[in-house]
Structure formats: C-alpha cells, structure tokens
N, C-alpha and C positions, 0 to 999 in steps of 0.2 A: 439591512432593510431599514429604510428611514420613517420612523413612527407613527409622519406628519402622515404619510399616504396614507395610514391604516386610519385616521380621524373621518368619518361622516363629514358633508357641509355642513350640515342642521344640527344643533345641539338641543337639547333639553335640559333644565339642570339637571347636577347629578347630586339625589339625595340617599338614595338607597341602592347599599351594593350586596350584592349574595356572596358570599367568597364558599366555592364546593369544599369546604373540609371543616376537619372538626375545629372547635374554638379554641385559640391556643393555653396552654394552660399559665397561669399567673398573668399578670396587668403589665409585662414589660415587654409583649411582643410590639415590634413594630407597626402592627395593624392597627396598635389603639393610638400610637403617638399621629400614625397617618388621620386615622379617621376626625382627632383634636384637630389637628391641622389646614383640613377642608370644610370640619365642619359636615360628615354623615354619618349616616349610620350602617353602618356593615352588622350584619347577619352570617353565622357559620351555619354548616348544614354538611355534613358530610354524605356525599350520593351512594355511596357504595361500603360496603364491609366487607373484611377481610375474615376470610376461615381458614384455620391453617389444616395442613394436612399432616394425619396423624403419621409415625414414625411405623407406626405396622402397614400404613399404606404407601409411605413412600419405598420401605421394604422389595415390593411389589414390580418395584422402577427398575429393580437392580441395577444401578447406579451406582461405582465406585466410587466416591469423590476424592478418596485420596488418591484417586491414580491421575488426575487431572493437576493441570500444572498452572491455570489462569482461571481467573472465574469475570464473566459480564455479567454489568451489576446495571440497569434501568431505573431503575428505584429505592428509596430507602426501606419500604416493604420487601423486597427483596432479600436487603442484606439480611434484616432482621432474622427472615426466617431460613433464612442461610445458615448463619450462624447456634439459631435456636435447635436447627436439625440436627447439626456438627455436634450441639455439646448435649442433644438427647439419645444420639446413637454414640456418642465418646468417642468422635472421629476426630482425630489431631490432623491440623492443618501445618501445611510445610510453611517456613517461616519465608521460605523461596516463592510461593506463590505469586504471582500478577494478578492485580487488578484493572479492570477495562470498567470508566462509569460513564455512563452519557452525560453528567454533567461536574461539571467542580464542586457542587453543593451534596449530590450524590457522593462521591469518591474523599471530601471531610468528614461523613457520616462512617464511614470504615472507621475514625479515632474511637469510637464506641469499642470495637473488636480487636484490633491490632493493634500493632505500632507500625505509625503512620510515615514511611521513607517513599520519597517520590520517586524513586527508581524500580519501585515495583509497583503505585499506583499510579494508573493514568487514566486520563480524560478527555472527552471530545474537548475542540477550542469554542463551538456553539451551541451544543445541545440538540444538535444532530445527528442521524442514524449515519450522515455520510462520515460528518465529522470524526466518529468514534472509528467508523470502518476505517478510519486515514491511520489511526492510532493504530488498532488492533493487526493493520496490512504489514506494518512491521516487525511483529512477531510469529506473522501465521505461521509460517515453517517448523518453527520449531516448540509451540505451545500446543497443547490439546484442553479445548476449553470446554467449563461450564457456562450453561444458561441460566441460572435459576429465574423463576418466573411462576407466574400464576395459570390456570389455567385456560386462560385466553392471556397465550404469550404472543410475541410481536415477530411475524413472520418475516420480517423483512430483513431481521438478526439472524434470522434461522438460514433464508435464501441464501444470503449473504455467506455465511459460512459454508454452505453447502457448494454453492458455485465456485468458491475460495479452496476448496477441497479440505477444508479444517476437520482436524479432531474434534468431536462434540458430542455432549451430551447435553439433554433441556430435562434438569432434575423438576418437574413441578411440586411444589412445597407450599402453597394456598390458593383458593379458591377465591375469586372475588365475586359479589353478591350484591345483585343490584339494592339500594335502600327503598321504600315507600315514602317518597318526599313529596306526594302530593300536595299536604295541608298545607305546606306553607307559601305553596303559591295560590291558595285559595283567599280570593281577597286581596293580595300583595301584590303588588307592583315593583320589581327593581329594575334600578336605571343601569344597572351594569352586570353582568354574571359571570360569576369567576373558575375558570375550570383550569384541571391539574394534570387530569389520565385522560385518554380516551376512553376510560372503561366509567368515568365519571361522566360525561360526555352519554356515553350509550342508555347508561341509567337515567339523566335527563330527560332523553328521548321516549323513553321505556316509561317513564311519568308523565310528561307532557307532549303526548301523538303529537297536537293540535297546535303547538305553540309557533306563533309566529314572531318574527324577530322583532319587526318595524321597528321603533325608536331603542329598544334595547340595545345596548352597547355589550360584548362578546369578550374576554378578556381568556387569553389560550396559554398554561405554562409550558415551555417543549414544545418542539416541534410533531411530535406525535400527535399532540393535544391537538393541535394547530389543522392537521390536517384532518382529523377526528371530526371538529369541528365545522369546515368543511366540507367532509363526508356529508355530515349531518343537514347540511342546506342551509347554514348559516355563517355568517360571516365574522369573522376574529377580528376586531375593532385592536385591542389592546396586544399585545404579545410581547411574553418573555423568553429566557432573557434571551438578552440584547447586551450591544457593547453599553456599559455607564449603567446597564440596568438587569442586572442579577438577578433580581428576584422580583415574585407580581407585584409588591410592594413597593420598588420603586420603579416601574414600569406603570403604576397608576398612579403614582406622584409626578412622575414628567406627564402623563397625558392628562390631568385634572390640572395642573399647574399650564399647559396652553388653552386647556379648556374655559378657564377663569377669565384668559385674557381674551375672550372672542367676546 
C-alpha cells in the first residue's frame, strides 16, 4: 500500500498529535526524538485497561495448556498474561513449543519469556490476519494450538482455525475495559490520532458518539486497527506498518516529512 494514497489533498498544520497509549516510560523513546524533530506536541492517553483474569477463574476454562503444542500470540498483552498464568498455576512450558505472532515486534517481545530460536517462532511478513494464516497453514496438521486473548478475542483467528480444522483452545486470561477519556477532548483539538487495537478504537467511539472526523488525520497500527477504524466511519490517513516503516513512529515521520513539503 503506497502511503501517498492514504494523504488527504488539504492539509492543516499538524501541531497536535494524541498517540492511544500510555506515555512511554524514560525520555529515550523514539516519540520524543520524533516530536523534537517536527516540532509538536504529542499527548499519551491510553483508551482502554487491562484486567487480568484471576487463576481461580481461568480454572473454570479447564484448559490444559501443557497439552497444546503452538500458542498465537496478537499482542504483547497477550504474551504477558500468558506467561503470568503459566508461572501462577506452575505450568512448565515445552521448550518444543511454536510460536505464531502477527507481528515481528510481537514475536521479539517473546525475549522477555524464552529463549528466542526462530525456528520455533514465527511471524506474519505484514501484520496481517492473512499473513499469519500463510505461516501458521504450514503447521496446521500437525500442532494443536492456543489462542490466548482477551475477552473480546478476534474472531477471524477463531474462523480461521475452525474451517482449517485445527486443534484449539481460546484460554481468555483478561479482560479489556473501556477508559473514561472524555476530558481530554474537552477543549482539545488534535491534528492527528493515533490508535493501536481495535478495542482502543471502540473505546474512542464509546467516548466520543458525536465525533466527526473532517480535518483530523486517523493514524491505524495493524491491520485489525485498520479495519476497526473503518468499521467505526472513519477513515486511516496514516498506517502501519508498512515496508521502511515498522512502527507508528516512523510511519508519522514519512507522512509529516511529505507533509512539510506541500
């Protein structure tokens, strides 16, 4: 997808950007070298929280995990609480196991928990649900996989293995929980707004019925985001990644950098 198409004719400057998530911690994320850079000001705000679900309720799931031989991983909340479950019920994980992540940033965040051999993890090549499906078609026969996921998990992973006739289980391990972000668009005006999940996306909506897009610019990470967005009646100006652009950060440095030159 070439980025020029996703640019509006009309521009506005852009002085104020929202980015949906928490602020990152210490002064050496790339967001602040970006914002130096162009000269604005970015705002964190995270739309949604996470609740986890306690080990007496996931109990409940009856859920083997060590009988499972792959686990699909969407998210870095995910893995987290994958992992957190595994080492609150003292579940040993096979050193054999596969990983399937929708994204390469996804499936680096596994170095927290394992040891990281690419022969057992893998990844979409764009951060699509097809992409992943292309990875994961090579193992279906012979893996029996996990989902983990939140409780508004992504059906299209679900179909997908179901029509595929895969082994699976969808262990849910937290809850996501719309935020009250009202206030800070009370008064505010941002030229760009930045979302990650669709479930951040639905919270937006869930805050702002009323909002209409017009000169705002829509910045979508994943393709999920993407079509969330979308869904929602508005339109994804900016999108990640992409090839040369990994992450929203430098997907808002190529489109602020042709933005400059108009």
């Amino acid at each position: 997808m070439n980025p020029e198409s996703q640019q509006p004719k009309t521009y506005n400057k852009i002085e104020n950007i929202l980015i949906a998530q928490a602020r990152p911690e210490g002064e050496k994320s790339p967001y602040f070298e970006f914002a130096k850079k162009f000269n604005v000001t970015l705002s964190f705000q995270s739309f949604i929280r996470v609740e986890p679900i306690s080990s007496k309720e996931f109990r409940k799931q009856k859920i083997d995990i060590a009988s499972y031989s792959a686990v699909i991983f969407t998210s870095r909340k995910a893995i987290d609480h994958f992992f957190r479950t595994c080492e609150e019920l003292k579940i040993s994980i096979s050193q054999n196991t596969k990983y399937f992540c929708i994204t390469e940033s996804v499936a680096l965040y596994l170095q927290k928990f394992i040891l990281y051999r690419k022969r057992k993890v893998f990844f979409g090549a764009d951060g699509t649900n097809n992409s992943l499906f292309e990875v994961i078609n090579k193992y279906k026969e012979q893996e029996k996989f996990l989902y983990p996921c939140s409780d508004s998990f992504d059906s299209e992973i679900t179909n997908w293995l179901i029509e595929n006739k895969c082994g699976y289980a969808i262990p849910v391990l937290y809850e996501i929980i719309s935020n009250d972000v009202k206030e800070i668009f009370q008064g505010h005006h941002y030229d760009i707004i930045c979302f990650f999940t669709p479930l951040g996306v639905r919270s937006f909506k869930e805050n702002c019925p009323d909002f209409n897009q017009n000169s705002t610019l829509i910045g979508a990470f994943g393709d999920n985001t993407r079509k969330a967005v979308i869904s929602a009646g508005l339109k994804p100006d900016i999108i990640a990644p992409q090839p040369q652009m990994p992450s929203m950060v430098a997907a808002l440095e190529n489109f602020l950098s042709g933005h400059n030159k108009k």
